[in-house]
C-alpha positions in Angstrom: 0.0 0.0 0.0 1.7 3.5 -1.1 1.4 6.2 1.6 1.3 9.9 0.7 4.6 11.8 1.7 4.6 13.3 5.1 4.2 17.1 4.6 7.2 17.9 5.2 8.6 15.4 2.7 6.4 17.1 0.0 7.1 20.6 0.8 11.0 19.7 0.9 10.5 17.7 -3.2 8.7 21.4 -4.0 11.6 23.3 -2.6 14.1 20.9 -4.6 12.5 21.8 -7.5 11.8 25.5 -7.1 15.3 26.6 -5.6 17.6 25.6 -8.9 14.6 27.4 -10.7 14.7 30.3 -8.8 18.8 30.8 -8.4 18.2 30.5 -12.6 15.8 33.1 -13.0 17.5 35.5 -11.4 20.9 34.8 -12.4 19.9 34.8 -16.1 21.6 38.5 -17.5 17.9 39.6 -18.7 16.9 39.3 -15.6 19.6 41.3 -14.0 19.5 43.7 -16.5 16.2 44.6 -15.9 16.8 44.8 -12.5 19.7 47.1 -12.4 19.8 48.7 -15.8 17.4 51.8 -15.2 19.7 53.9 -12.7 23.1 55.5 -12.6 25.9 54.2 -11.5 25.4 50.9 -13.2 25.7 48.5 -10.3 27.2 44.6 -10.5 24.7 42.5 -8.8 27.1 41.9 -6.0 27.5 45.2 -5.8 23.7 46.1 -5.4 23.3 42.9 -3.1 26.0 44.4 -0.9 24.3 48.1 -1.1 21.7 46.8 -0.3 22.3 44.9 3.4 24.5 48.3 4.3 21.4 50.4 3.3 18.8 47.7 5.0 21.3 47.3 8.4 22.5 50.4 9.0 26.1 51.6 10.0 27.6 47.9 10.0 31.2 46.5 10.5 33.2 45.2 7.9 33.7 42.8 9.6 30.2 41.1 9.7 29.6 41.8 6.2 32.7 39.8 5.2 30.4 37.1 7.8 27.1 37.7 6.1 28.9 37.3 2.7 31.2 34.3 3.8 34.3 36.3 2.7 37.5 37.1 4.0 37.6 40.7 5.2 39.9 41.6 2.2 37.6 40.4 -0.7 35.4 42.5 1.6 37.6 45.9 1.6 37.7 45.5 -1.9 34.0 45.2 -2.5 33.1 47.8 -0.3 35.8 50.3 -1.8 34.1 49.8 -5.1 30.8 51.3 -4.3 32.4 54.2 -2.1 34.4 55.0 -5.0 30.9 55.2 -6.7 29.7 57.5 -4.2 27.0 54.7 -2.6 28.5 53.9 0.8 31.2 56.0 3.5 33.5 54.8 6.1 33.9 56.3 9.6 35.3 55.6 12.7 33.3 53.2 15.5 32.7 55.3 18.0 32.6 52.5 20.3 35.9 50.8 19.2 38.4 53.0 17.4 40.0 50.2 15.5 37.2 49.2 13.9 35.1 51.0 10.6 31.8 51.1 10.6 30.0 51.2 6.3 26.9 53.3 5.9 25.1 54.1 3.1 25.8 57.4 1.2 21.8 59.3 0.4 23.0 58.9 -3.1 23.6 54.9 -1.9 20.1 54.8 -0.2 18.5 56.6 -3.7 20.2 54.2 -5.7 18.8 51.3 -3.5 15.5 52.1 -3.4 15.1 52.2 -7.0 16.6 48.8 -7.7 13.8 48.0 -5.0 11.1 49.8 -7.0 12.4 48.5 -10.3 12.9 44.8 -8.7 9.0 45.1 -7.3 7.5 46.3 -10.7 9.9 43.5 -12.4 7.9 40.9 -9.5 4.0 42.6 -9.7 4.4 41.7 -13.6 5.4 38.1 -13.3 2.5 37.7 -10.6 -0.1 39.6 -12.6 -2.2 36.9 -13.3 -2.2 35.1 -10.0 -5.2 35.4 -7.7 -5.2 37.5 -4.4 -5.3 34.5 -2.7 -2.6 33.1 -3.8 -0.6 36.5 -3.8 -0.9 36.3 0.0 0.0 32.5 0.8 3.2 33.5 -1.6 3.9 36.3 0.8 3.1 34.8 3.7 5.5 31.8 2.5 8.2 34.0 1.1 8.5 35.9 4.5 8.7 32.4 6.4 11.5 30.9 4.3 13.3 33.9 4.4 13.4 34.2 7.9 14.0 30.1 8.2 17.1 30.9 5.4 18.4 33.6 7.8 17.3 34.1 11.0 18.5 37.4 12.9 21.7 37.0 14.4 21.7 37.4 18.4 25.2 39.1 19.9 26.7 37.0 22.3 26.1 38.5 25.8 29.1 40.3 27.2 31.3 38.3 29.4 30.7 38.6 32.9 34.0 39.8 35.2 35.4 37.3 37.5 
């Protein structure tokens, strides 16, 4: 006697299927042409992925965007010296640790992101134009779940306490 898959099972064979599809689409230089092509200065997609977690977290360390990005800190000096030679993000001091440099985004940085948002959300309302509203807000629903299930917030460790 066969036996359905256990939810789980199925929703794991959908996620095998969809996540190759997915990385596809939007790798596929149309794609990222659409999606970065209608502002100035032209941005790499690992440049505009990049601008975008500075301009989404704030003043942030190099150091945990060479975590976030699974790179050593020097790929990640040179990435981040690439869009403040465009104008999109600054260095300063931490004021809480002068060794360390804190990346922000420029306003020009910020602009520039949120129209790749704008142009990435028109690209998305197209390709979704025929779905229902019901199904619109389960994808949503879903999208936000996975996302935080793919990356959770990070928690700081708590200080250590003196002897």
């Amino acid at each position: 006697m066969d036996r359905a898959p256990a939810p789980g099972a199925d929703a794991a064979i959908a996620l095998e299927r969809a996540v190759p599809m997915l990385v596809r689409w939007f790798t596929r230089s149309d794609v990222k042409r659409a999606m970065l092509a209608d502002a100035e200065p032209a941005l790499s997609w690992t440049d505009a992925w990049l601008l975008g977690r500075i301009t989404d977290t704030g003043p942030v360390r190099l150091s945990e965007l060479a975590d976030w990005q699974e790179v050593d800190r020097s790929t990640m000096t040179t990435q981040v010296r690439r869009l403040e030679d465009l104008g999109m993000v600054e260095r300063d001091g931490d004021p809480r640790d002068g060794r360390a440099v804190l990346v922000s985004a420029t306003r020009a940085g910020a602009a520039r992101h949120r129209r790749t948002k704008l142009t990435a959300r028109s690209l998305y309302e197209k390709l979704l134009d025929d779905w229902s509203d019901d199904d619109l807000r389960a994808a949503a629903q879903v999208a936000r779940r996975l996302t935080q299930t793919l990356e959770p917030p990070r928690v700081s460790p708590a200080p250590a306490k003196g002897p």
